[in-house]
Backbone and ligand atoms as CSV (ligand in chain L), in Angstrom:
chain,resi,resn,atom,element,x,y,z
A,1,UNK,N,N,147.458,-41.896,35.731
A,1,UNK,CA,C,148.744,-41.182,35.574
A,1,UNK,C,C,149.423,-41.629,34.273
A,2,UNK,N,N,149.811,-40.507,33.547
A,2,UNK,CA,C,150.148,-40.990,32.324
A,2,UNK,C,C,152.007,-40.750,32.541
A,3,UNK,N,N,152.703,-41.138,31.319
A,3,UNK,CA,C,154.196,-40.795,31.073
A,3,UNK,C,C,153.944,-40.504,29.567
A,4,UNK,N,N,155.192,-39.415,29.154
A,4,UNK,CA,C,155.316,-39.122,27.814
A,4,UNK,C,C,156.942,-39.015,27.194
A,5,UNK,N,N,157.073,-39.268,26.054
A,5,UNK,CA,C,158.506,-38.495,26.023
A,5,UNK,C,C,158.313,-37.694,25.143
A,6,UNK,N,N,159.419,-36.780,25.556
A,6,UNK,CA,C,159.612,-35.874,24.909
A,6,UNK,C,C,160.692,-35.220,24.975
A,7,UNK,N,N,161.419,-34.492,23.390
A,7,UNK,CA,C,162.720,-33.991,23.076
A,7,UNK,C,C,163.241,-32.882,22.693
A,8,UNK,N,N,164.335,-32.218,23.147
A,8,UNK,CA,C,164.466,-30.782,22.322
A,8,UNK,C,C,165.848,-31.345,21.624
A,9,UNK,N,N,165.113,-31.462,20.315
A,9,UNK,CA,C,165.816,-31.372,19.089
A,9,UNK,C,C,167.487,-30.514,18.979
A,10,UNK,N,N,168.164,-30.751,17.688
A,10,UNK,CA,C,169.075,-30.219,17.693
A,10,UNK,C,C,169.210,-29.345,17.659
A,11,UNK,N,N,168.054,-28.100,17.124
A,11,UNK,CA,C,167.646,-26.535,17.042
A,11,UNK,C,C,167.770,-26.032,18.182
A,12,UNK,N,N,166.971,-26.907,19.088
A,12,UNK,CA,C,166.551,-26.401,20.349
A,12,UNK,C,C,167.748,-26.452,21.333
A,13,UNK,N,N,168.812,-27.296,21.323
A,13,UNK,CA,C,169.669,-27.548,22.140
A,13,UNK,C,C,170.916,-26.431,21.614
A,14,UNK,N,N,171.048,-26.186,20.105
A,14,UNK,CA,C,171.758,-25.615,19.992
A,14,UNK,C,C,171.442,-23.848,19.926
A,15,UNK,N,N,169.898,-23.511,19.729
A,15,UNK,CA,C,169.718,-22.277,20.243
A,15,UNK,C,C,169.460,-22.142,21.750
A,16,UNK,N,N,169.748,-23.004,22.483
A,16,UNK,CA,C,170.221,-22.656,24.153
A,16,UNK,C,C,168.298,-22.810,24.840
A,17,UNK,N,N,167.751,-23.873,24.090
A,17,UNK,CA,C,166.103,-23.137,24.593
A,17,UNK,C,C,166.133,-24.571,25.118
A,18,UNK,N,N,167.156,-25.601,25.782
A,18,UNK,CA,C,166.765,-26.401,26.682
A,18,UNK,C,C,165.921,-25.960,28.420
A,19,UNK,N,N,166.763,-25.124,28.720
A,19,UNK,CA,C,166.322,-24.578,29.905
A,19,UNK,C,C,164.714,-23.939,30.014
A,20,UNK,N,N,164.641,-23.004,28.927
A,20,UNK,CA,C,163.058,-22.539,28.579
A,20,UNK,C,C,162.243,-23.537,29.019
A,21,UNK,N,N,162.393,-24.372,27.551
A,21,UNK,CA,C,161.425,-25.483,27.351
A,21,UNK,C,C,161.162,-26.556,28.846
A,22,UNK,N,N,162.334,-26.860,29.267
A,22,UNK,CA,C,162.310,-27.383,30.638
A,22,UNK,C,C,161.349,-26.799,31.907
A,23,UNK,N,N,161.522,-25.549,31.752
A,23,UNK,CA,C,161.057,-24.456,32.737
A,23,UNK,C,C,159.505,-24.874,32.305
A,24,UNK,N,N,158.774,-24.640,31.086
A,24,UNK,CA,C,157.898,-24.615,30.926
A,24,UNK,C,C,156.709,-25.428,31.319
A,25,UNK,N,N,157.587,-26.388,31.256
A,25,UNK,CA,C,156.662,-27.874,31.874
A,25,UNK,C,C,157.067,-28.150,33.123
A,26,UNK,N,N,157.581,-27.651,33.907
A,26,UNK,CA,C,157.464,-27.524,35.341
A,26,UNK,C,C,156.987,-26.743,36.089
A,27,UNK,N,N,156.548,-25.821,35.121
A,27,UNK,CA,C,155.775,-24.588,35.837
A,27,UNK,C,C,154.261,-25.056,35.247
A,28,UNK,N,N,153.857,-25.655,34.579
A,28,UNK,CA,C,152.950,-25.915,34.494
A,28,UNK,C,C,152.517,-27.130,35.284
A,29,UNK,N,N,153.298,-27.901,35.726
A,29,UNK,CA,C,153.493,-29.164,37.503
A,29,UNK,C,C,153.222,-30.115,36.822
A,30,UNK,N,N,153.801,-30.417,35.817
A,30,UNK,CA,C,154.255,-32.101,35.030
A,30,UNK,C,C,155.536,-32.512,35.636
A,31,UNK,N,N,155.722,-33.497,35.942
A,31,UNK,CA,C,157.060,-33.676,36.979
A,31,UNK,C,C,158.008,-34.838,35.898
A,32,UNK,N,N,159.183,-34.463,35.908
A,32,UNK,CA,C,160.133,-34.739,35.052
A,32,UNK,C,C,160.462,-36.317,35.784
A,33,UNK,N,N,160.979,-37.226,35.265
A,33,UNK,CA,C,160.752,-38.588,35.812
A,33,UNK,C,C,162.184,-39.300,34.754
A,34,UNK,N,N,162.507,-38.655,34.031
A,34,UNK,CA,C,164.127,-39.266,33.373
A,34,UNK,C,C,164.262,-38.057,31.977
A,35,UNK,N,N,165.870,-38.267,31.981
A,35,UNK,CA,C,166.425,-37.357,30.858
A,35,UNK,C,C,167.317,-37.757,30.408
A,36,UNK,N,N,168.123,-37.310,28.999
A,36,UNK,CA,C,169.411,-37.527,28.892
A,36,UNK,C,C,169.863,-36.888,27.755
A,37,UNK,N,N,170.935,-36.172,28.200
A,37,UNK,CA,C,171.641,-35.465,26.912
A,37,UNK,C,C,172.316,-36.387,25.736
A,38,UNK,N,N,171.540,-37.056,24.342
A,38,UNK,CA,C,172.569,-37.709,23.911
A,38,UNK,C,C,173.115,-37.151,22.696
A,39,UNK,N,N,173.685,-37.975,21.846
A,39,UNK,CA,C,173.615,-38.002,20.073
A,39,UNK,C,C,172.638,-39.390,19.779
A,40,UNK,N,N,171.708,-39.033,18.388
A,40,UNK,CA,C,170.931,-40.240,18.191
A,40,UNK,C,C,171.799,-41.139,17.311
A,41,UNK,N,N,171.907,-41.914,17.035
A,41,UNK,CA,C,172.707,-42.480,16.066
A,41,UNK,C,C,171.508,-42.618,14.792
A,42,UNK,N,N,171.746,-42.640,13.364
A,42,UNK,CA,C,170.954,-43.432,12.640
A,42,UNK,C,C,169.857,-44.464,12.722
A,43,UNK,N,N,170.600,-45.896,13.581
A,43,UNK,CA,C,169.939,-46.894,13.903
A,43,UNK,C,C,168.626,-46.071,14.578
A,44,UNK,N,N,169.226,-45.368,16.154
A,44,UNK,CA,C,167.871,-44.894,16.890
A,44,UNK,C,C,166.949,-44.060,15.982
A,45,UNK,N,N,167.478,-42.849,14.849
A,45,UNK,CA,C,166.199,-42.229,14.202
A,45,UNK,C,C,165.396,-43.344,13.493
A,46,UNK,N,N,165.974,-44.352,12.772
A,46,UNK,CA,C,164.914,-45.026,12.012
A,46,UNK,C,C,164.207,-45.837,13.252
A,47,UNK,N,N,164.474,-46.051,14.228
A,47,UNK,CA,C,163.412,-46.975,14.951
A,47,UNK,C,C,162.819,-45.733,15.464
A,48,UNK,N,N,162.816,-44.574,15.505
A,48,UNK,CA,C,162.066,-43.565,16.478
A,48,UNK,C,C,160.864,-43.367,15.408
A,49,UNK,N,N,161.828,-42.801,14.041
A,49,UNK,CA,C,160.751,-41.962,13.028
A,49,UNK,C,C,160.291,-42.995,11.932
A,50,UNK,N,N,160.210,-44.704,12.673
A,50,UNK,CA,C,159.627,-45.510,11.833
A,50,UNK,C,C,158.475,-45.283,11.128
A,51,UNK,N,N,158.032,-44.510,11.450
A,51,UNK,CA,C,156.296,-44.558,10.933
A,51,UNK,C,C,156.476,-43.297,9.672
A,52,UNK,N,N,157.733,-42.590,9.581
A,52,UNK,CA,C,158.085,-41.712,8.537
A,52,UNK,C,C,158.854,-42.579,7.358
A,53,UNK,N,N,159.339,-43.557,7.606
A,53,UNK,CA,C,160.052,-43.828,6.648
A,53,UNK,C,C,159.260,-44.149,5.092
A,54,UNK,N,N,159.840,-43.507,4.383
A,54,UNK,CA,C,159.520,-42.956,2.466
A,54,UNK,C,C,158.677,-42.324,2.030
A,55,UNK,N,N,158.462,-41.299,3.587
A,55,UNK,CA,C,158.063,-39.764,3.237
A,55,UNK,C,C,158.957,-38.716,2.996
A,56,UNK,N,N,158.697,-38.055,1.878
A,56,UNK,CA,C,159.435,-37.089,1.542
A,56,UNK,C,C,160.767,-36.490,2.054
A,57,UNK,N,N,159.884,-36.176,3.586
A,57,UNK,CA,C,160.654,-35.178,4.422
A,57,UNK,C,C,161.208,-36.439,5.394
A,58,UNK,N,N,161.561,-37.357,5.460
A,58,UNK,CA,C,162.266,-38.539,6.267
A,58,UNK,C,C,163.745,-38.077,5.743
A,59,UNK,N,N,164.302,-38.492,4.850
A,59,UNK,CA,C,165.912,-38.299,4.939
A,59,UNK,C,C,166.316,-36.931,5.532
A,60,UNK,N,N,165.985,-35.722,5.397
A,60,UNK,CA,C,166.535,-34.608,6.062
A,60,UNK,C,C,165.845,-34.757,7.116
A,61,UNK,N,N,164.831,-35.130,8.181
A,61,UNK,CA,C,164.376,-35.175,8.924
A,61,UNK,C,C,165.955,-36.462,9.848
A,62,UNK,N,N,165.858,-37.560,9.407
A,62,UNK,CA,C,167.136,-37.990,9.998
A,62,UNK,C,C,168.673,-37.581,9.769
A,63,UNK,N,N,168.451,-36.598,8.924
A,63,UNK,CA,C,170.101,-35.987,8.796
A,63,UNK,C,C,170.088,-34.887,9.943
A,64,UNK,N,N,168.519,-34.269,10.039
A,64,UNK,CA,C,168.884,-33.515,11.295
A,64,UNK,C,C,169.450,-33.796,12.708
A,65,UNK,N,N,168.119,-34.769,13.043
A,65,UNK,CA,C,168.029,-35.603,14.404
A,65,UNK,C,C,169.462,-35.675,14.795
A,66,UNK,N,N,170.436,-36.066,13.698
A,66,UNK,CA,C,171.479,-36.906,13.880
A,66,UNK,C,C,172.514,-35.964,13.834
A,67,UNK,N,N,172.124,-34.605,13.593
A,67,UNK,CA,C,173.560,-33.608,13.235
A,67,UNK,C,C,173.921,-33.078,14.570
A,68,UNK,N,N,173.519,-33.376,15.954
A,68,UNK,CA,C,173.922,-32.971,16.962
A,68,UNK,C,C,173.134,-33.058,18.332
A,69,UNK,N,N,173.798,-32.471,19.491
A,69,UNK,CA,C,172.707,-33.835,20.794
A,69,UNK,C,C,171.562,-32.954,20.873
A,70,UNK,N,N,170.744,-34.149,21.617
A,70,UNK,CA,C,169.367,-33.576,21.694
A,70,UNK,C,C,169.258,-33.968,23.705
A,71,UNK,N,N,168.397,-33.374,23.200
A,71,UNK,CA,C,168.018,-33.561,25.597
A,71,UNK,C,C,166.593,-34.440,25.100
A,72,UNK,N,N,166.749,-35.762,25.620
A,72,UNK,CA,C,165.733,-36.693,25.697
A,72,UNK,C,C,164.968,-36.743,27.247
A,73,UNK,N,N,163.777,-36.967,27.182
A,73,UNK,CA,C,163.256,-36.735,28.615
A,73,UNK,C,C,161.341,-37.908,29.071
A,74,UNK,N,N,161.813,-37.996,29.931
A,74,UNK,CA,C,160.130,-38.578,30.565
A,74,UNK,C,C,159.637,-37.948,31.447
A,75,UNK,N,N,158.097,-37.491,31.026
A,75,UNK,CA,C,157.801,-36.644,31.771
A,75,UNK,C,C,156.323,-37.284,32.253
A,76,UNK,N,N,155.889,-36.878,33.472
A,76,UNK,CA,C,154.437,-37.676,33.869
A,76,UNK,C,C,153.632,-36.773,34.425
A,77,UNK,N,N,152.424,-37.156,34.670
A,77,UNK,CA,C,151.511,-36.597,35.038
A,77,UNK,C,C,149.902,-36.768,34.289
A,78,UNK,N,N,149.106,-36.454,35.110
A,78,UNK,CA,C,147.532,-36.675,34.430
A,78,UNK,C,C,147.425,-35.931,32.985
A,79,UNK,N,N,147.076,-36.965,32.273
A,79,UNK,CA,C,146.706,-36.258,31.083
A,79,UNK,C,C,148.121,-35.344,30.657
A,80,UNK,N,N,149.444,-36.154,30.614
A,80,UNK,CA,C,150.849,-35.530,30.131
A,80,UNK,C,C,150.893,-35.548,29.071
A,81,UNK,N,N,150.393,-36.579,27.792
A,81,UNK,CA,C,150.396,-36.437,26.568
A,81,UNK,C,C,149.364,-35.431,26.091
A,82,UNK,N,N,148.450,-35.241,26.612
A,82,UNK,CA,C,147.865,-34.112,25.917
A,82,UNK,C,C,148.362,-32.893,26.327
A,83,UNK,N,N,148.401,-32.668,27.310
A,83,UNK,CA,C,148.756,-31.116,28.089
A,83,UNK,C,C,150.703,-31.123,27.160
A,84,UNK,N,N,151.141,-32.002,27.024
A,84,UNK,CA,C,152.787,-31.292,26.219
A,84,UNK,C,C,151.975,-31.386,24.857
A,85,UNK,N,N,151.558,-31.768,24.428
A,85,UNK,CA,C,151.243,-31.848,22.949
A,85,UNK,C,C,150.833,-30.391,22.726
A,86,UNK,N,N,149.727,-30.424,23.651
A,86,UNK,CA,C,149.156,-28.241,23.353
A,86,UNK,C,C,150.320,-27.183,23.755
A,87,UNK,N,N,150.679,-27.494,24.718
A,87,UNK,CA,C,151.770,-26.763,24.916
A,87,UNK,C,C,152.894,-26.538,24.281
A,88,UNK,N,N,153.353,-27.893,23.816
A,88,UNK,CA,C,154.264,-27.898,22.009
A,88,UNK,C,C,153.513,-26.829,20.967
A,89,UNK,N,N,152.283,-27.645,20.607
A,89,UNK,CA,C,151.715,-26.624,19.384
A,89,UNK,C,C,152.112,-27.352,17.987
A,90,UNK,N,N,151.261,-27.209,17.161
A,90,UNK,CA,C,151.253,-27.796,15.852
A,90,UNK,C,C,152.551,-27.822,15.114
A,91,UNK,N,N,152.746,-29.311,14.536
A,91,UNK,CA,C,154.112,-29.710,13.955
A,91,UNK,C,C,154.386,-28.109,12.983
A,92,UNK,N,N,153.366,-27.425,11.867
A,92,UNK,CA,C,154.032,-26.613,11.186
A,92,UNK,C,C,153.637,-24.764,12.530
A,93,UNK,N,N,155.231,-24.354,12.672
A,93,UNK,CA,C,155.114,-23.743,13.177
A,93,UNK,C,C,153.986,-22.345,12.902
A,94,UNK,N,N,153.686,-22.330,11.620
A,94,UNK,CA,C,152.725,-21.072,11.214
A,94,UNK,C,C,151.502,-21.622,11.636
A,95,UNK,N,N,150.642,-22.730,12.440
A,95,UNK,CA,C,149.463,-23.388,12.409
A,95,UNK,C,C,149.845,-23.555,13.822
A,96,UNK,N,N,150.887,-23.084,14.373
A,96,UNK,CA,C,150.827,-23.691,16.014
A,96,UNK,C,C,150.606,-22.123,16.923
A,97,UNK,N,N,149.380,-22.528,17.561
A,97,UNK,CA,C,148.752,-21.170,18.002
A,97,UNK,C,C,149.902,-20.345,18.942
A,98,UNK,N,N,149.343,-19.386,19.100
A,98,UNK,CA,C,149.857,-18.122,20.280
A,98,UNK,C,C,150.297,-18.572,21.411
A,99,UNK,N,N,151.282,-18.388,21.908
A,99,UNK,CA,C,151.635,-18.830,23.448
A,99,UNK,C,C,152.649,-20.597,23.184
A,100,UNK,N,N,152.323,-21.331,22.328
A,100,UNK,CA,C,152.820,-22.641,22.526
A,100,UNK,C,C,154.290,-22.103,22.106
A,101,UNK,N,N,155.158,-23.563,22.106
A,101,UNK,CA,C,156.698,-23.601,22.227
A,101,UNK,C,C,156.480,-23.550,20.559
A,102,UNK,N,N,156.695,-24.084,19.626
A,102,UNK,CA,C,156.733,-23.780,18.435
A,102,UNK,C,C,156.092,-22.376,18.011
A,103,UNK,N,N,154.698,-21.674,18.110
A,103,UNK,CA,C,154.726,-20.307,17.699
A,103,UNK,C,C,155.680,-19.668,18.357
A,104,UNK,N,N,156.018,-19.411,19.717
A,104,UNK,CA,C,157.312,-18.730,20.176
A,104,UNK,C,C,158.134,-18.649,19.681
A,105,UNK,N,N,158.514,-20.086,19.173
A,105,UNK,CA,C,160.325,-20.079,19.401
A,105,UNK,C,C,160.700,-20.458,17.700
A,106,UNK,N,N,159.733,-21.498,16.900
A,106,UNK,CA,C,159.858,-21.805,15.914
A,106,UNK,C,C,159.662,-21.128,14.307
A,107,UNK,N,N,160.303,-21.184,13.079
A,107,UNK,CA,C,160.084,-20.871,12.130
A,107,UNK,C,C,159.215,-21.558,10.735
A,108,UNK,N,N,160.436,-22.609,10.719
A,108,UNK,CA,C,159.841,-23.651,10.106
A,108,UNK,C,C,159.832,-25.021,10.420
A,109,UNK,N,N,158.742,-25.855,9.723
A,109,UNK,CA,C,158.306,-27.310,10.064
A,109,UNK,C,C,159.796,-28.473,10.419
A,110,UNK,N,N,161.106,-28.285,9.766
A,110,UNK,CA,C,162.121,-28.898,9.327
A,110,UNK,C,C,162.896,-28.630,11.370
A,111,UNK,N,N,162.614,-27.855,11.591
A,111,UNK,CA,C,163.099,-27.344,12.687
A,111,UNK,C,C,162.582,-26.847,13.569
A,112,UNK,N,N,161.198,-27.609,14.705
A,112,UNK,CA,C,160.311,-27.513,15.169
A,112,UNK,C,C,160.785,-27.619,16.468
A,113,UNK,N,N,162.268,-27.399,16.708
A,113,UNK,CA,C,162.224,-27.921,18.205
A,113,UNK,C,C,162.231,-28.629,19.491
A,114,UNK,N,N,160.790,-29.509,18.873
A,114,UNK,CA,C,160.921,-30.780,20.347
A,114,UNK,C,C,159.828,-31.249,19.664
A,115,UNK,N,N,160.079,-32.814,19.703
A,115,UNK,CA,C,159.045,-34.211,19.576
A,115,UNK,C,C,158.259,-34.353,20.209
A,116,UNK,N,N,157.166,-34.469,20.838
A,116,UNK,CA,C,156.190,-35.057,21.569
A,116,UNK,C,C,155.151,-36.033,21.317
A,117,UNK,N,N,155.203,-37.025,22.014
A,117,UNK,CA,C,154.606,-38.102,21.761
A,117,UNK,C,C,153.382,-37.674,21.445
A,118,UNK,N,N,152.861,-38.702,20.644
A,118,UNK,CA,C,150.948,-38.130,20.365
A,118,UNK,C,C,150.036,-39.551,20.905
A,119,UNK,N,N,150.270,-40.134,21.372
A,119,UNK,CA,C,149.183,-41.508,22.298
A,119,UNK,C,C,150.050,-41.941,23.255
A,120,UNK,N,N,148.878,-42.852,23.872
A,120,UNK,CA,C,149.784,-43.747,25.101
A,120,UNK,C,C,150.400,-44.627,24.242
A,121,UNK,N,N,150.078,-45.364,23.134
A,121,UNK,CA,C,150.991,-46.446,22.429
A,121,UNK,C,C,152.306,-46.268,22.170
A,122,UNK,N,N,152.187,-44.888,21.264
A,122,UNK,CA,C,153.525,-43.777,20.741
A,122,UNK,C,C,154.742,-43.559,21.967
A,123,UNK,N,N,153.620,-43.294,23.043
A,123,UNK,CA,C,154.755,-42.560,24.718
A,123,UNK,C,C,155.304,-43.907,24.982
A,124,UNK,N,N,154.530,-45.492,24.805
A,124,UNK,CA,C,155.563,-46.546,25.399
A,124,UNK,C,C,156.523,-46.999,24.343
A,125,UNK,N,N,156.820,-46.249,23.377
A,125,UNK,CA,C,157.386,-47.275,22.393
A,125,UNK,C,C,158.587,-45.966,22.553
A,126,UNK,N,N,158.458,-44.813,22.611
A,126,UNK,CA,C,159.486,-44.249,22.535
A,126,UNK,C,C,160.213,-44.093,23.641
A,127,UNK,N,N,159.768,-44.767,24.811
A,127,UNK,CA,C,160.242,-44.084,25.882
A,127,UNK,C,C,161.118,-45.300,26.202
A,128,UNK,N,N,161.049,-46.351,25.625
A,128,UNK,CA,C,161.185,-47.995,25.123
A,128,UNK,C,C,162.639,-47.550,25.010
A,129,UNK,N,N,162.318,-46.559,23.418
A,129,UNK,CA,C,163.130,-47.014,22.230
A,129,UNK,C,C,164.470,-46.117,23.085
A,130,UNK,N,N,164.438,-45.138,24.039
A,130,UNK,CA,C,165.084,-44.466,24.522
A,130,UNK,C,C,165.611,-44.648,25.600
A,131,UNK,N,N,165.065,-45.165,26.630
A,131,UNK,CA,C,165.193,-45.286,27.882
A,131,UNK,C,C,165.078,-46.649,28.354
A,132,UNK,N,N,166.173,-46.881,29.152
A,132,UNK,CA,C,166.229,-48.447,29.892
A,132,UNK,C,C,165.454,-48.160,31.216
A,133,UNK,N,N,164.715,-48.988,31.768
A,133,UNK,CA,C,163.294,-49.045,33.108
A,133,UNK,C,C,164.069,-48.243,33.800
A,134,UNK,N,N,165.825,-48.560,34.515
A,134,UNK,CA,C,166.198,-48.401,35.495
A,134,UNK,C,C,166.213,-46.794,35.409
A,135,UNK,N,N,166.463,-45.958,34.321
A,135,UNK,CA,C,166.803,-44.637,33.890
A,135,UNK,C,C,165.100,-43.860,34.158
A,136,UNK,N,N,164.592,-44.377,34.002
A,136,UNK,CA,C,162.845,-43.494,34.489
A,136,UNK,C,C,162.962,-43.775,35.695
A,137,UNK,N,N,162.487,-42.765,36.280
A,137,UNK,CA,C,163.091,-42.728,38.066
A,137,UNK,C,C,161.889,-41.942,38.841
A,138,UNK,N,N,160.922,-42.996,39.440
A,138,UNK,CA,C,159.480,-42.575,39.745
A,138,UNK,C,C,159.796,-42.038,41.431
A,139,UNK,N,N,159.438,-40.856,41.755
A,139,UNK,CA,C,159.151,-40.216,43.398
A,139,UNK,C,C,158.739,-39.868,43.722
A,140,UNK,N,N,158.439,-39.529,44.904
A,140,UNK,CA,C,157.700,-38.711,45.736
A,140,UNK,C,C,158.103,-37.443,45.886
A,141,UNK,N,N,157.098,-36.503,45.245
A,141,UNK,CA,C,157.282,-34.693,45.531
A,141,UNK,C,C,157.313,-35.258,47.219
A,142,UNK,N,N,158.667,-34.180,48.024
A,142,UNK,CA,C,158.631,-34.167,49.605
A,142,UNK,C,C,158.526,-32.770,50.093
A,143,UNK,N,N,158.915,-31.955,49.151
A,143,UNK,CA,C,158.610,-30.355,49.305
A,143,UNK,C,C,157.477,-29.437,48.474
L,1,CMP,P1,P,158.130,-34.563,14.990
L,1,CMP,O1,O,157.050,-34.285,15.968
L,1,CMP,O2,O,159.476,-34.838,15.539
L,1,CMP,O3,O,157.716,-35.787,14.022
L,1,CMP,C1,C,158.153,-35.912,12.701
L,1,CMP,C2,C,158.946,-34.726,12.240
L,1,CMP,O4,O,159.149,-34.627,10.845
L,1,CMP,C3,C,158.181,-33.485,12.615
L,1,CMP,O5,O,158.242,-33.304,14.011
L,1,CMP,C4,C,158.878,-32.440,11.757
L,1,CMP,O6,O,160.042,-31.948,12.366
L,1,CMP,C5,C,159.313,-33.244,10.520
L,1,CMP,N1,N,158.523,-32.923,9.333
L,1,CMP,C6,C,158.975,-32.300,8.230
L,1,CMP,N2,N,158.000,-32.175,7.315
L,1,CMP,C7,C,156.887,-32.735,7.842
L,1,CMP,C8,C,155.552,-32.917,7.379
L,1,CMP,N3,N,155.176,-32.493,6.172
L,1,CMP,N4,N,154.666,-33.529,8.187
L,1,CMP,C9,C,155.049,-33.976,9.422
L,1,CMP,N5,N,156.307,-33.838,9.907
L,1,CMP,C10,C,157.224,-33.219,9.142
């Protein structure tokens, strides 16, 4: 059983496609396990998009993150990092196939929507960098 995180960006929260995107991965029976509507501060983008820092696209990449809230989330299930990753669809939206959340919904790379972790290393460090133990909240489907 894996966990992943994953985020709808400020695009996504502010074109109203939290609910979509939510819908999507529950209909596909990945079971949601913690969330939270925040603002990132600075501090959190550079520890999130550490592995970007003094690439090109890093400073507008954290001026975005940071220009308004995002819906942060843990989500689990077998094989969860791969199954949201396809279902996301390739970081540049013109390369992210038919049917995924970026060809749908996305235009360009700057404004893709939602983060998704890409390894198990990546899913514990962000879910770390985001979430305190007590806030991931593991249960039993009863219905
Ligand atoms: P994300 O999955 O959040 O990880 C890094 C983000 O940087 C990426 O989505 C894009 O929104 C943004 N970005 C902008 N330009 C690039 C690029 N050339 N390569 C990768 N990511 C980019």
């Amino acid at each position: 059983m894996e966990r992943t995180f994953l985020m709808v960006k400020p695009d996504g929260v502010q074109r109203g496609l939290i609910g979509e995107i939510v819908s999507r991965f529950e209909r596909k029976g990945l079971k949601l396990v913690g969330a939270k509507f925040m603002m990132i501060t600075p501090e959190l983008a550079e520890r999130h998009y550490a592995e970007h820092i003094g690439k090109p696209f890093y400073p507008p990449l954290v001026a975005f993150v940071t220009s308004g809230p995002v819906f942060a989330m843990v989500w689990q299930g077998d094989n969860v990092i791969g199954l949201t990753r396809a279902m996301i669809g390739k970081t540049n939206a013109l390369e992210a196939a038919p049917g995924t959340i970026r060809s749908d919904y996305a235009v360009h790379t700057n404004f893709n929507l939602i983060h998704g972790s890409d390894s198990p290393e990546s899913a514990a460090r962000e879910i770390g960098i985001f979430f305190a133990p007590h806030e991931v909240v593991d249960y039993n489907q009863t219905i």
